[in-house]
C-alpha positions in Angstrom: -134.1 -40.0 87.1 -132.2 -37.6 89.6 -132.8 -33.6 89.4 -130.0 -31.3 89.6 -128.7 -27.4 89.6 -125.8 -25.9 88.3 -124.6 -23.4 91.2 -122.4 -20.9 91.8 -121.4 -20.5 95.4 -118.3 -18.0 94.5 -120.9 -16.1 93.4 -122.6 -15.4 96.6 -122.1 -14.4 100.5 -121.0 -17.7 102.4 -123.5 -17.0 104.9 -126.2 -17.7 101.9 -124.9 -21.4 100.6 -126.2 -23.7 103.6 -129.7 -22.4 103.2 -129.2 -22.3 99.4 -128.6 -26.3 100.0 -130.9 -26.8 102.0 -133.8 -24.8 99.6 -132.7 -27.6 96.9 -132.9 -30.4 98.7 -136.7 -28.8 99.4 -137.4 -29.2 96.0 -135.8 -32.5 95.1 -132.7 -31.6 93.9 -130.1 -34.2 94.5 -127.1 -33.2 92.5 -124.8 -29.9 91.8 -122.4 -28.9 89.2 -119.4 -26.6 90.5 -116.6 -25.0 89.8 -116.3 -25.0 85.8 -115.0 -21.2 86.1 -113.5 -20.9 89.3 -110.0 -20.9 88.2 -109.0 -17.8 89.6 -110.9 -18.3 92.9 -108.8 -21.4 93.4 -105.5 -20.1 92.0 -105.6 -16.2 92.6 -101.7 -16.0 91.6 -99.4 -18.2 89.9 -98.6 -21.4 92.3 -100.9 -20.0 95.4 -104.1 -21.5 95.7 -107.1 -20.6 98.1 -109.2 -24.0 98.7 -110.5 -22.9 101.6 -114.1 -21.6 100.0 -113.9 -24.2 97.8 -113.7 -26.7 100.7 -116.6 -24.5 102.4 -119.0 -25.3 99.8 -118.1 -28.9 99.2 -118.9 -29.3 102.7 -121.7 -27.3 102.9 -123.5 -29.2 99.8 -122.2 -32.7 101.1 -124.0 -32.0 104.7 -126.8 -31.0 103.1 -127.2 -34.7 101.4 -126.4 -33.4 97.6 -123.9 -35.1 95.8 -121.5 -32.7 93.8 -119.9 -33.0 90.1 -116.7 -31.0 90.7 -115.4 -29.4 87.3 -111.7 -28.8 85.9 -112.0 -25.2 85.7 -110.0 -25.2 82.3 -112.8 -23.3 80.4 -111.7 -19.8 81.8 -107.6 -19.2 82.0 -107.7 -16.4 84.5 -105.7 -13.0 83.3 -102.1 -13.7 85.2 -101.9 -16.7 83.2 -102.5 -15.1 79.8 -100.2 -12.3 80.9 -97.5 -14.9 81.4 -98.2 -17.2 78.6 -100.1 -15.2 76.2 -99.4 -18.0 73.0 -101.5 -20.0 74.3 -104.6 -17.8 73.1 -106.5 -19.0 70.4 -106.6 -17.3 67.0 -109.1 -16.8 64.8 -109.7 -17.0 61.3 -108.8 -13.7 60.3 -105.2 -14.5 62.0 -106.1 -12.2 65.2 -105.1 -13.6 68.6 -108.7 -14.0 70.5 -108.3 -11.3 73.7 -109.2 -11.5 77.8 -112.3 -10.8 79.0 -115.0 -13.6 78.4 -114.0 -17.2 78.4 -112.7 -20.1 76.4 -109.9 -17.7 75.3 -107.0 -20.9 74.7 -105.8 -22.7 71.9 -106.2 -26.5 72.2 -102.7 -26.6 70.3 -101.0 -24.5 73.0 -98.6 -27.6 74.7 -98.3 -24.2 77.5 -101.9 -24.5 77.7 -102.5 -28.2 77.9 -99.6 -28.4 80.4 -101.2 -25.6 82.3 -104.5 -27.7 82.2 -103.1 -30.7 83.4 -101.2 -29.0 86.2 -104.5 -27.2 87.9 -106.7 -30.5 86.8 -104.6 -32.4 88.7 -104.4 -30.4 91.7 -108.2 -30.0 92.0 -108.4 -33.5 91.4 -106.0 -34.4 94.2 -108.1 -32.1 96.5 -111.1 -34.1 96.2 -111.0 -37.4 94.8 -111.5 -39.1 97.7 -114.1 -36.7 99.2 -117.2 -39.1 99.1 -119.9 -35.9 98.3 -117.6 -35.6 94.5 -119.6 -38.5 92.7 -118.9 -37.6 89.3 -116.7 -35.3 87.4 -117.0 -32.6 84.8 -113.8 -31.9 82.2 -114.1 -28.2 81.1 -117.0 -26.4 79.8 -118.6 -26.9 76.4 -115.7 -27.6 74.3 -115.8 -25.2 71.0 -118.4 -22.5 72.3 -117.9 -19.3 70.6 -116.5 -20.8 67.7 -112.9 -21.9 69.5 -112.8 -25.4 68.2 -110.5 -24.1 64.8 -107.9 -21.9 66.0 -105.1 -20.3 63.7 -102.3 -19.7 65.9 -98.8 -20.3 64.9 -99.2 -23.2 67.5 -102.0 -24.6 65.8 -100.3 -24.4 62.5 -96.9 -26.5 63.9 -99.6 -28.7 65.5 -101.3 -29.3 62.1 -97.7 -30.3 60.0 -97.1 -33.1 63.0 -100.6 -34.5 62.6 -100.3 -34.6 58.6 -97.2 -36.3 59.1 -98.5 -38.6 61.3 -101.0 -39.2 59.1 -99.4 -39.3 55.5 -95.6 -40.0 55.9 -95.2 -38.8 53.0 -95.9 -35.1 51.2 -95.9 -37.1 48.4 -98.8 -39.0 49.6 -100.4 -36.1 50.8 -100.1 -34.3 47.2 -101.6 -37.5 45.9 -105.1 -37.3 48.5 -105.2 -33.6 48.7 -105.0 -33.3 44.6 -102.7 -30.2 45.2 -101.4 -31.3 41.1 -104.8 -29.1 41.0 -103.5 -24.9 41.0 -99.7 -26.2 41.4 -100.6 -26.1 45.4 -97.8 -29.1 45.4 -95.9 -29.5 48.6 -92.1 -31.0 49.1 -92.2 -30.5 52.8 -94.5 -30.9 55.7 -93.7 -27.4 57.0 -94.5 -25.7 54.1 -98.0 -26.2 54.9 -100.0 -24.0 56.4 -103.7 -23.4 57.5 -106.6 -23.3 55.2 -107.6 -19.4 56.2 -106.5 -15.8 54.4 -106.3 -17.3 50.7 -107.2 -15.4 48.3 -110.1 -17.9 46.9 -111.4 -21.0 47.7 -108.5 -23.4 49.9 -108.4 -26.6 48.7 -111.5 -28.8 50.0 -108.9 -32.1 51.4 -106.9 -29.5 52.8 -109.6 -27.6 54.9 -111.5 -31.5 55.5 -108.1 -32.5 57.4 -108.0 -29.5 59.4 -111.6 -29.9 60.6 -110.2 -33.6 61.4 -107.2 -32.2 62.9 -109.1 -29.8 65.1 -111.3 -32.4 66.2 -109.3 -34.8 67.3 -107.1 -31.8 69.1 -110.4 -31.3 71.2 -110.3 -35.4 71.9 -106.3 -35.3 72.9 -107.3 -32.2 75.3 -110.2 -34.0 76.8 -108.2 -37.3 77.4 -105.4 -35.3 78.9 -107.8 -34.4 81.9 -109.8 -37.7 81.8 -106.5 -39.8 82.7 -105.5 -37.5 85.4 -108.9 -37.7 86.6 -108.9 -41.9 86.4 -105.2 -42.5 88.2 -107.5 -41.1 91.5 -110.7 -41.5 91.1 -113.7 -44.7 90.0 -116.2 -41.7 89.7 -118.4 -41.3 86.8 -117.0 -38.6 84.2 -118.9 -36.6 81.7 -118.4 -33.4 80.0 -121.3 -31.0 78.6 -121.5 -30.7 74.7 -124.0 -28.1 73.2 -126.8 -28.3 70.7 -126.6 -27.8 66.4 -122.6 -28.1 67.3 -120.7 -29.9 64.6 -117.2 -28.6 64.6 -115.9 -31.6 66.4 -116.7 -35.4 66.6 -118.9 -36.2 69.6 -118.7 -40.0 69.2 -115.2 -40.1 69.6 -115.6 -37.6 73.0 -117.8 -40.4 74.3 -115.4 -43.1 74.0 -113.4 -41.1 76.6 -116.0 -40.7 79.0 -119.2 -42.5 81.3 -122.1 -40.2 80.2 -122.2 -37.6 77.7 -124.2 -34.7 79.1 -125.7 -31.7 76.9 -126.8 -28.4 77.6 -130.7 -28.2 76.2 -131.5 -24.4 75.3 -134.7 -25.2 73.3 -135.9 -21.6 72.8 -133.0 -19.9 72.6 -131.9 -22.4 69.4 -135.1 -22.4 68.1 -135.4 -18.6 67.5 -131.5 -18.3 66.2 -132.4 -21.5 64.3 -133.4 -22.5 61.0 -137.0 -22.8 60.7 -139.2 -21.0 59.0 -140.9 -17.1 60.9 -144.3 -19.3 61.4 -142.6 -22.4 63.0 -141.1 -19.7 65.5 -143.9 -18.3 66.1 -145.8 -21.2 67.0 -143.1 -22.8 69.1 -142.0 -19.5 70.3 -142.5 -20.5 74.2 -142.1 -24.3 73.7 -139.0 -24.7 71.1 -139.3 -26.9 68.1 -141.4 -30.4 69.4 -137.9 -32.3 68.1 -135.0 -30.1 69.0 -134.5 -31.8 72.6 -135.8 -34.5 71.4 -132.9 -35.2 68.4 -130.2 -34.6 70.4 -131.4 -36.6 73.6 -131.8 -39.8 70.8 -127.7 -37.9 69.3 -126.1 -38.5 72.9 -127.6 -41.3 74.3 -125.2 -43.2 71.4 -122.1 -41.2 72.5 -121.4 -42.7 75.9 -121.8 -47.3 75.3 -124.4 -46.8 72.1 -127.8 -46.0 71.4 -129.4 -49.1 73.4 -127.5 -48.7 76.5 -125.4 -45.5 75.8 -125.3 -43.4 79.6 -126.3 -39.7 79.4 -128.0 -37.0 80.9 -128.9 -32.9 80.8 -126.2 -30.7 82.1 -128.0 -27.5 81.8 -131.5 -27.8 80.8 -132.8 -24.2 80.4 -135.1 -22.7 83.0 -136.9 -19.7 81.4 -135.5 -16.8 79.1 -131.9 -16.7 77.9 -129.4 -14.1 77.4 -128.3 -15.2 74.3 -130.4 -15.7 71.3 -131.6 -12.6 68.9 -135.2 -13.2 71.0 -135.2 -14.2 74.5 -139.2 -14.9 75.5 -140.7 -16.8 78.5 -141.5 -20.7 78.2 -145.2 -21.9 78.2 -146.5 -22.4 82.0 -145.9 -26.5 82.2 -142.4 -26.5 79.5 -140.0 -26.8 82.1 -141.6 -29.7 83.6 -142.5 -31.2 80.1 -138.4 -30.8 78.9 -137.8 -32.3 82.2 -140.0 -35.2 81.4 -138.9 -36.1 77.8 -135.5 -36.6 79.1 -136.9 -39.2 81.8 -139.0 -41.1 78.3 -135.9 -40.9 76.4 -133.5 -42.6 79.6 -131.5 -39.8 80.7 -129.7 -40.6 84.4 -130.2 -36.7 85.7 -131.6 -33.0 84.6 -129.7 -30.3 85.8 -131.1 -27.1 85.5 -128.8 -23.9 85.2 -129.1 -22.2 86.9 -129.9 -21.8 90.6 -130.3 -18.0 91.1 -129.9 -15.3 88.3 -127.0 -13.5 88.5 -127.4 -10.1 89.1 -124.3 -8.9 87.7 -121.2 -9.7 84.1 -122.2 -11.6 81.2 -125.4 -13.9 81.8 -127.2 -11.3 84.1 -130.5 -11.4 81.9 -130.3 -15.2 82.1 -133.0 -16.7 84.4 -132.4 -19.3 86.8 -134.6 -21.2 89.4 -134.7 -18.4 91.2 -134.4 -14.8 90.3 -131.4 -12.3 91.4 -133.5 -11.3 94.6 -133.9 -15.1 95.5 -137.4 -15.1 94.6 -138.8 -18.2 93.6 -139.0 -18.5 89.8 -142.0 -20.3 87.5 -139.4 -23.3 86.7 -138.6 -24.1 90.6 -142.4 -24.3 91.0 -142.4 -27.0 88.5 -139.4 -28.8 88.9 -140.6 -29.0 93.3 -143.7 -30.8 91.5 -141.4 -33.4 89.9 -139.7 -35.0 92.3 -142.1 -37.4 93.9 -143.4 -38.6 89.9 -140.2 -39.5 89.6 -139.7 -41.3 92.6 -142.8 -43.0 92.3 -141.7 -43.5 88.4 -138.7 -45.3 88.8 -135.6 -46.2 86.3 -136.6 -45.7 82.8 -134.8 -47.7 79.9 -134.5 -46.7 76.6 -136.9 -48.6 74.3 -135.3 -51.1 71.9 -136.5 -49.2 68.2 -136.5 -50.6 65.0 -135.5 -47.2 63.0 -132.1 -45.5 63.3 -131.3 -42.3 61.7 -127.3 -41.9 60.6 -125.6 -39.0 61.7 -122.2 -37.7 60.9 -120.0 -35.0 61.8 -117.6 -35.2 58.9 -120.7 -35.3 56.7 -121.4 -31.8 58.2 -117.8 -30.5 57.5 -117.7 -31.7 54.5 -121.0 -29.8 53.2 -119.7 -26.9 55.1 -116.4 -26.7 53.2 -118.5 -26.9 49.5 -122.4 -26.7 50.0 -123.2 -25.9 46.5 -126.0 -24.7 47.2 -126.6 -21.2 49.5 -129.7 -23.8 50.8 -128.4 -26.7 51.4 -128.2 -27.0 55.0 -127.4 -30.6 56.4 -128.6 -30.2 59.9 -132.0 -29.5 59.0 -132.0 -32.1 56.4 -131.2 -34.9 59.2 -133.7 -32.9 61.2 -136.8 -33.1 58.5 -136.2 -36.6 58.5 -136.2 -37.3 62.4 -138.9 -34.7 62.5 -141.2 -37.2 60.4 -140.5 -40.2 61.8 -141.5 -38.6 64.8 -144.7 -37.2 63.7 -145.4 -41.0 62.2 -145.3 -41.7 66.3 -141.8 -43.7 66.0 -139.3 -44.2 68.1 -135.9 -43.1 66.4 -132.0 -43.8 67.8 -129.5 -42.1 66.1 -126.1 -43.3 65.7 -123.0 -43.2 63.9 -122.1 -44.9 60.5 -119.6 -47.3 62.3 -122.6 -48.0 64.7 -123.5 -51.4 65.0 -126.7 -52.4 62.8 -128.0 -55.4 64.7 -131.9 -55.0 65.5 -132.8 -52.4 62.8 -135.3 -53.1 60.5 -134.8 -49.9 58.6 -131.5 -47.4 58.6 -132.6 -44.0 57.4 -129.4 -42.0 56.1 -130.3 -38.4 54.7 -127.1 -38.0 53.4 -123.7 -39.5 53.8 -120.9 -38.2 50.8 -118.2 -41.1 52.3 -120.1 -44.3 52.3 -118.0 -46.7 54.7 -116.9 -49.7 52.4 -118.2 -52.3 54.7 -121.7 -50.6 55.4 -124.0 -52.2 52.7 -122.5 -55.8 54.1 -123.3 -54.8 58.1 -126.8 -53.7 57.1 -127.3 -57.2 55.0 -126.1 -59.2 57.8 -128.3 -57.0 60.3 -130.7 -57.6 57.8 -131.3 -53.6 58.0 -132.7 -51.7 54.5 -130.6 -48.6 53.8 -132.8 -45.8 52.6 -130.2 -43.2 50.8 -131.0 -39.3 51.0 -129.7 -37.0 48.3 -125.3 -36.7 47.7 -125.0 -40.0 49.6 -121.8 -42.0 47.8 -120.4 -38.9 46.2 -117.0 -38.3 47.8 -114.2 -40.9 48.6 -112.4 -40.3 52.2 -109.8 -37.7 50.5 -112.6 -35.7 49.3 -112.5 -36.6 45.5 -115.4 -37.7 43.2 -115.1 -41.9 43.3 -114.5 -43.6 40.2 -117.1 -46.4 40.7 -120.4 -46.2 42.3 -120.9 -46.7 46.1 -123.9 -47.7 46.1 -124.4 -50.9 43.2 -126.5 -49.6 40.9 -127.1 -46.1 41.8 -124.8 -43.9 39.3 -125.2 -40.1 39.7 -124.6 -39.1 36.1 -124.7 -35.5 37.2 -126.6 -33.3 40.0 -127.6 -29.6 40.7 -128.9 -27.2 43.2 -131.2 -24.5 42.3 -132.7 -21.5 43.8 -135.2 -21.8 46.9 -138.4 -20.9 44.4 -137.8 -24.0 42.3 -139.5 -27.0 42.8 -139.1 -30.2 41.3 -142.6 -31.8 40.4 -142.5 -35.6 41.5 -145.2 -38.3 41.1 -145.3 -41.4 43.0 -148.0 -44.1 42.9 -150.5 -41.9 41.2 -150.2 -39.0 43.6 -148.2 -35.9 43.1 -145.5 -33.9 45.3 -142.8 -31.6 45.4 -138.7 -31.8 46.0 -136.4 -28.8 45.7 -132.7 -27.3 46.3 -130.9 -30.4 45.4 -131.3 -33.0 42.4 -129.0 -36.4 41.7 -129.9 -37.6 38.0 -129.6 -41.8 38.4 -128.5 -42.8 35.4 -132.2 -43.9 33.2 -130.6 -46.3 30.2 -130.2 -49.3 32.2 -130.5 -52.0 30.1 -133.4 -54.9 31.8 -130.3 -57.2 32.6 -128.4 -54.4 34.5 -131.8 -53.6 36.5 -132.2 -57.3 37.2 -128.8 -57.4 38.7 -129.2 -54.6 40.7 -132.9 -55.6 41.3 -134.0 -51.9 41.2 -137.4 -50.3 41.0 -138.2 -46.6 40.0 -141.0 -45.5 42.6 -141.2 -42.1 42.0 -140.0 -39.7 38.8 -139.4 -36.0 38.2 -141.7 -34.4 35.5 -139.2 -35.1 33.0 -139.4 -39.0 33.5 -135.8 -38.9 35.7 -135.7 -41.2 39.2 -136.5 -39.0 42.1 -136.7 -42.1 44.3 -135.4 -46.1 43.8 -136.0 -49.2 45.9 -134.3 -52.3 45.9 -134.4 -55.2 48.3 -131.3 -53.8 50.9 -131.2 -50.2 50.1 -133.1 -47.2 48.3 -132.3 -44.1 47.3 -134.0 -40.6 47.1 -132.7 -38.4 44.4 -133.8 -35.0 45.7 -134.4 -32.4 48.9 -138.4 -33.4 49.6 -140.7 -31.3 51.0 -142.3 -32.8 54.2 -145.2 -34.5 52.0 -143.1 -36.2 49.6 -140.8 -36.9 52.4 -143.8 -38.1 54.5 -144.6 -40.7 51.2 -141.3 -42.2 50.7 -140.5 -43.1 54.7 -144.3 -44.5 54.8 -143.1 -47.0 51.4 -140.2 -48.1 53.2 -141.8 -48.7 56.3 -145.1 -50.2 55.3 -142.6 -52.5 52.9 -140.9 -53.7 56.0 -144.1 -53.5 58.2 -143.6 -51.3 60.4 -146.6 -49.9 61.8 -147.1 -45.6 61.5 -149.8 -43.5 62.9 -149.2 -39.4 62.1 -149.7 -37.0 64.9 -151.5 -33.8 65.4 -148.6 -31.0 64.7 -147.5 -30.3 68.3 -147.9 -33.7 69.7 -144.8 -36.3 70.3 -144.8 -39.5 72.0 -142.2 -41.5 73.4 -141.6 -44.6 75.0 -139.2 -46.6 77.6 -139.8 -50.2 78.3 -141.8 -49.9 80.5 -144.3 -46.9 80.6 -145.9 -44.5 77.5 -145.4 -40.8 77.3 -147.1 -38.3 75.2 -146.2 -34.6 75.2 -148.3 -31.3 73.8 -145.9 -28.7 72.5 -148.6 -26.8 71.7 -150.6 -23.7 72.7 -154.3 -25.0 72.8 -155.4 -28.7 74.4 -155.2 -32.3 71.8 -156.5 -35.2 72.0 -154.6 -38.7 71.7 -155.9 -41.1 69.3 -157.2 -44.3 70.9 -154.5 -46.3 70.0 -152.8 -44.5 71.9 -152.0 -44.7 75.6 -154.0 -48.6 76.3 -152.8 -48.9 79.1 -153.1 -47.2 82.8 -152.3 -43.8 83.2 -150.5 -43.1 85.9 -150.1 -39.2 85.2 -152.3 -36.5 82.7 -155.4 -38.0 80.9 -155.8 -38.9 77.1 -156.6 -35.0 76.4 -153.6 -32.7 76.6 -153.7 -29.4 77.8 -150.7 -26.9 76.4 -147.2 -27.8 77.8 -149.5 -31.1 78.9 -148.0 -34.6 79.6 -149.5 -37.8 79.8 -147.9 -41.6 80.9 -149.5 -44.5 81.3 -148.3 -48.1 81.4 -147.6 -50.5 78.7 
C-alpha cells in the first residue's frame, strides 16, 4: 500500500516546493494530490490562463520521484466567473441563492456551469495527460459538502420537470405513483411542478423521494461529464473523494463511473459531531469510534468493481485535530499509524494524508497537517516516516473473501429522512449497531448494495430496507444466502406507497409504532430476557398451523405481550424491533451459529481484521489488551499478542 499527501504548492513560496518533495519522499511518501482549488491560479481572468506554476510544481514533484493525481479544479468557481454567470449558483432550501466566498458555491443543474466545467476540465486535462508524473486523476472535490447536493434554483426546478418526464411520460402516470388524488396536489402538466421546499406542511413523500433521485443522479451526469473528457486523453486511473455519514447521493452509481473510489476518513472529527452516546465520546475521544473507518472502508471498497475486488483507497486520512467539528482534540500517540494500518487489512491501494503543512492563513488554518504552519515536524509525520518500510516489507494485501455482508442503501436513507416517524429513528446508526456487532463477534463484514451480487454469502444481514427488490429473496436462494430482516424492511413499494401484498412471504406487518426514547420493549428469547426500543412491527400472531407450515416459520423471541419480536425461517428472518446491543448481540449469534459460523466477542476497544494473507488486530483503546489465544496463531511479524493503546499487531495466517 503506497502513502500519500495532499499539497498545496499555490500555497507556498516556489523556492519551498523542491525541498517540500524532497522532505516526502524522506518519509515514504510516493503520491500527491493537487490542484482541486486552483481554479483561479490557473485561470486568473476569463480565457487567460497562467500554467506556468502549475507546470513548476508538476515538474518539481515528478523529479522528485512522486507520482501526482492532478484534480479538475471544479469544486471552487472563482469570483469573475460568478460575476459573469451568477445562475449558476446553487440555491438553498429556503429559495436563497448560496453567495461567494467559501467553495462548492454551483448548482449541478446550471448547463452554464457544467459547460464551464467541461471547458476548464478539458483544458487542464489537455495540459497534462500525457505528462508521465499525472498517474491518476481526481474529478472535483467531495461532491455535496455543505449540503450542495439539493439545490433550489430556478435551474434546478426546469432540470427536475425534464427528468420527471423522462421518467413518467406521462403526468398522468406521475399523478398515479406520486398519489397527488391525495390533497388535490393533481398535475396536468410537467411544468406545473415545482420543488418539494417552502410548503406550507409536509410535501408529498413520492414527490420529495424523486427529487432526492433526481439530485443524485444530477451529481452522477456532472461527474461523467468530466470523467469522459478525462478518458478521450488519458488510460490513467480516475477516482474522486466521497466523505463519511454522507447519504444525499448514490455512491454506487459514482463508482460505476470511476477506477477507485477514494474517501476522506475524519474519524474524530465525526465521532464528536456524531451520534453516539457523551460516554462513547468520551472514551473514543482521541481514537474515533473502533468502526467508523472501519464501515466505510468495507462501504467503498464495493463502489469501484464490488466488495471482493472493488479498487479504493483514502484520499485524506486525517492527521491530528480538525477545524471543523463542535470539538477538535488531539489523536492518541500511535492513531495515525493504526488508521493508516486498517486501511492496508482492509485492501486499500494508497493513504493520503491531508495535509502536508498547516496553513497558516483562510478557512482551515486550525487544521493540522504533517507538518505545522512553521514547517515543524508534526506527531503524525513521525508515524507515517515509521510506516513505510512495514509496508514495503508487507506487501499487496487482498481483501479477505467473508461470509457476512451487511446491505446498505442510500434511498433507504432518503426515504427515512423524508418520514422517520420517529424523532429516534436514525438509519445510519441502525446499519452501524449492526456492523458494530459483527465486528465485536471478530467477523469480517463486506457491505454492499441490494442489487449486489449474493454468491459466497452464507448470511445477508439487512437492518432495514422499506423497497425490497422483487428478485432479492430468489438471488439469496440461489446463493444459498439467509436474509436476516431488521425492523420496516418490505414496507414501501418503489413510488413510496404501502404494498398491497407482503414482501417478505409470510411476514405481514399488521401495524407498527415508534415510541419515546425511555420506552423499552421487554423481549424473551430462549429463556433469557432483553430489551428493544424506538420502533415496533406487530407480525401478524393468528396464523393458522397450515399457513405457518407454508411459510415454515418459527417465533424465537416475543414481546411481553406474547407479539413476535423476532422469526426464523429456512431463507430469511425477520426482527420486529430496534434492539439494544444485547438482544441484538443474541439474535446475529442464532443466525450465525444456525449457519455455523464461528463468533468469538471482543474486549470493547479491540477489532481485528484480516487479508488473505496476514492477521491484524487493532487497540482503540486507552489502556493495554490482551488477544485471546485463538487469536493471532500464526507468526507475528509486527506488535505482540498484548496491545498497548493505539497498539497494532499482524502476524501470519
Amino acid at each position: 500500500m503506497k502513502l500519500g499527501v495532499c499539497y498545496y504548492p499555490e500555497h507556498w513560496p516556489q523556492d519551498q516546493w523542491a525541498q517540500d518533495a524532497l522532505d516526502m519522499v524522506d518519509i515514504g511518501i510516493s503520491k500527491v494530490r493537487i490542484a482541486e482549488f486552483a481554479w483561479s491560479r490557473i485561470e486568473p481572468r476569463s480565457g487567460e490562463f497562467d500554467w506556468a506554476w502549475l507546470d513548476k510544481a508538476v515538474e518539481t514533484l515528478a523529479n522528485a520521484g512522486l507520482e501526482i493525481t492532478m484534480c479538475t479544479p471544479t469544486a471552487t468557481p472563482p469570483k469573475w466567473l460568478i460575476d459573469q454567470y451568477p445562475d449558476i449558483r446553487a440555491w438553498d432550501e429556503s429559495g436563497h441563492p448560496r453567495t461567494f466566498g467559501s467553495r462548492r458555491h454551483y448548482c449541478f443543474s446550471s448547463k452554464t456551469y457544467r459547460k464551464e466545467s467541461q471547458r476548464i476540465s478539458q483544458a487542464i486535462v489537455e495540459r497534462y495527460s500525457a505528462n508521465p508524473a499525472v498517474t491518476s486523476w481526481q474529478t472535483d472535490n467531495e461532491y455535496g459538502c455543505h449540503n450542495t447536493v439539493r439545490s433550489y434554483s430556478p435551474n434546478a426546478r426546469q432540470a427536475f420537470r425534464i427528468w420527471l418526464a423522462h421518467k413518467y411520460k406521462t403526468t398522468d402516470a406521475l399523478n398515479t405513483a406520486w398519489g397527488t388524488v391525495f390533497w388535490s396536489q393533481e398535475y396536468t402538466e410537467f411544468d406545473q411542478v415545482d420543488l418539494p421546499n417552502l410548503t406550507v406542511t409536509e410535501p408529498n413523500p413520492a414527490h420529495v423521494l424523486d427529487f432526492y433521485r433526481f439530485s443524485s443522479d444530477q451529481v452522477i451526469a456532472f461527474n461523467r461529464e468530466q470523467v469522459d473528457i478525462i478518458r478521450n486523453y488519458s488510460k490513467a486511473d480516475i477516482t474522486h473523494n466521497v466523505m463519511g455519514h454522507f447519504t444525499r447521493f448514490n455512491h454506487y452509481d459514482l463508482g460505476k463511473d470511476i477506477d477507485i473510489t477514494t474517501w476522506d476518513s475524519y474519524p474524530l472529527g465525526f465521532l464528536d459531531q456524531g451520534w453516539w452516546t457523551e460516554a462513547q465520546k468520551q472514551r473514543w475521544m482521541r481514537a474515533g469510534h473502533p468502526d467508523f473507518a472501519a464501515f466505510h472502508h468495507a462501504l467503498y471498497r464495493a463502489c469501484s468493481g464490488g466488495p471482493r475486488k472493488g479498487r479504493w483507497g483514502v484520499m485524506e486520512q486525517q492527521p491530528g485535530p480538525v477545524n471543523w467539528a463542535p470539538n477538535n482534540p488531539v489523536p492518541r500517540d500511535g492513531m495515525v499509524a493504526l488508521w493508516t494500518l486498517e486501511a492496508c487489512a482492509m485492501g486499500a491501494e494508497y493513504v493520503s494524508y491531508f495535509r502536508w503543512r498547516q496553513a497558516p492563513f483562510a478557512q482551515e488554518q486550525n487544521h493540522a497537517g504533517l507538518r505545522d504552519h512553521r514547517n515543524i515536524t508534526a506527531r503524525a509525520e513521525i508515524e507515517a516516516k515509521g510506516l513505510g518500510n512495514f509496508l514495503g516489507a508487507l506487501g499487496k494485501q487482498d481483501a479477505a473473501y467473508n461470509k457476512i455482508a451487511l446491505i446498505f442503501d442510500y434511498e433507504t436513507a432518503w426515504m427515512f429522512n423524508i418520514q422517520p416517524q420517529s424523532a429516534h429513528w436514525n438509519y445510519e446508526a441502525l446499519c452501524f449497531d449492526f456492523y458494530t456487532a459483527l465486528r465485536r463477534m471478530g467477523l469480517g463484514v463486506d457491505i454492499i448494495s441490494p442489487q449486489h451480487d449474493l454468491t459466497g454469502y452464507t448470511v445477508v444481514i439487512i437492518p432495514s430496507l422499506p423497497i425490497i427488490p422483487n428478485d432479492l429473496l430468489e438471488r439469496a436462494k440461489a446463493a444459498n444466502a439467509h436474509i436476516m430482516f431488521g425492523p420496516r424492511s418490505g414496507s414501501k413499494t418503489s413510488d413510496y406507497h404501502v404494498p398491497q401484498t407482503d414482501p417478505i412471504p409470510g411476514i405481514n406487518i399488521i401495524r407498527s409504532e415508534s415510541v419515546r426514547a425511555s420506552h423499552v420493549f421487554d423481549i424473551e428469547m430462549d429463556e433469557q430476557y432483553y430489551r428493544g426500543h424506538i420502533w415496533r412491527d406487530y407480525i401478524q400472531t393468528d396464523l393458522t398451523d397450515a399457513d405457518l407450515t407454508v411459510a415454515n416459520l418459527k417465533v424465537e423471541a416475543e414481546c411481553d405481550d406474547g407479539t413476535p419480536a423476532f422469526v426464523t425461517s429456512k431463507d430469511y428472518s425477520y426482527l420486529a424491533v430496534v434492539p439494544d446491543m444485547k438482544f441484538l448481540r443474541a439474535v446475529l449469534s442464532y443466525v450465525l451459529d444456525t449457519h455455523d459460523i464461528e463468533t468469538t466477542w471482543l474486549a470493547k476497544d479491540v477489532r481485528v481484521e484480516r487479508t488473505q494473507t496476514h492477521g491484524f488486530a487493532f487497540n482503540y483503546g486507552s489502556k493495554p489488551v490482551t488477544l485471546r489465544n485463538n487469536f493471532a496463531t500464526g507468526k507475528f511479524i509486527q506488535g505482540r499478542r498484548t496491545l498497548p493503546p493505539a497498539g497494532v499487531c499482524v502476524w501470519e495466517l
